[in-house]
N, C-alpha and C positions, 0 to 999 in steps of 0.2 A: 561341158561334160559330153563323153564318149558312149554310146551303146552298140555292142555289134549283137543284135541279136543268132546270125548265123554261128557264132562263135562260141553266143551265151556271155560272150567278155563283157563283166561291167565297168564302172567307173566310181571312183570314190571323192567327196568335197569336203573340206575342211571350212566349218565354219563357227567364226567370231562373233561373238552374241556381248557387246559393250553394254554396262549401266552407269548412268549416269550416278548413280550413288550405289553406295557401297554396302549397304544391305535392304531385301527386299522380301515384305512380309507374306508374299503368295508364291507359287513354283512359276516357274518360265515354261512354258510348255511350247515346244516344234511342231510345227504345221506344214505340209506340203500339198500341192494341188498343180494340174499338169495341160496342157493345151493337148494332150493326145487325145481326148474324150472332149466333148460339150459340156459335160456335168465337174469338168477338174478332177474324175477322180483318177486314179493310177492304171490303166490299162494294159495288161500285158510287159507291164516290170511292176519291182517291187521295189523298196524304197526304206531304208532301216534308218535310223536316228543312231548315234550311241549312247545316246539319252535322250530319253523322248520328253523328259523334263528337270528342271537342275536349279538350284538356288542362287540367290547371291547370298551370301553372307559374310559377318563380321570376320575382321581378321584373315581379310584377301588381300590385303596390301593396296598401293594406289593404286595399283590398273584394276579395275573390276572388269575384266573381260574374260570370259570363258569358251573354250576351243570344244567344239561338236563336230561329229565325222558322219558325215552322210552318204550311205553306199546305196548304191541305184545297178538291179540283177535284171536283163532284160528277160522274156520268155523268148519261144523261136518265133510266136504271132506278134511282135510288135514290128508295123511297120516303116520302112525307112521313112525316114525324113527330118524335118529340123521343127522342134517346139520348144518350147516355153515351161521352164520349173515356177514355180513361183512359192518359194520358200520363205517360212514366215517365225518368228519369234512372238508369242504372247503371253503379255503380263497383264492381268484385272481385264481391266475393256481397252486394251490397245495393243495394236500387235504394229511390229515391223518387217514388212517384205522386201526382198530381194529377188530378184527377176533373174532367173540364169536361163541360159542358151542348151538346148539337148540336140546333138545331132546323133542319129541312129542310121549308123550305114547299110 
């Protein structure tokens, strides 16, 4: 993913959230956390889900995977360089992360 803060231009990520079965009795809830800060949290961008949480349920057919849109708005204080999203999927006591690459020119 792309950030130009000079610009304000964000970046948007499409992502794939698979379950192993095909329905599940609590929400999926989206997590994100960022290498810009020491504490992971979001500093000087912002960061939308378009769904910040979403089911699986009965009557999805065999794929049980569902597509989420992640948009990332920088402000004009974030500054350059290259970090670490670490984007997460959680269900009950388990989550699953994905590590992606932020370079902010």
């Amino acid at each position: 993913m792309k950030l130009d803060p000079a610009s304000l231009k964000g970046d948007e990520l499409e992502i794939l959230v698979h379950s192993n079965r095909n329905e599940l009795d609590k929400p999926v809830k989206m997590t994100i956390a960022s290498s810009v800060s020491h504490s992971g949290r979001l500093w000087n961008f912002t960061s939308d889900f378009s769904e910040d949480e979403f089911y699986f349920v009965k009557g999805r057919g065999e794929d049980p995977t569902h597509a989420i849109i992640l948009s990332l708005q920088p402000s004009k204080e974030l500054e350059p360089g290259n970090y670490t999203l670490t984007i997460g999927a959680r269900y009950d006591n388990m989550t699953y992360n994905k590590i992606v690459n932020l370079q902010v020119k």
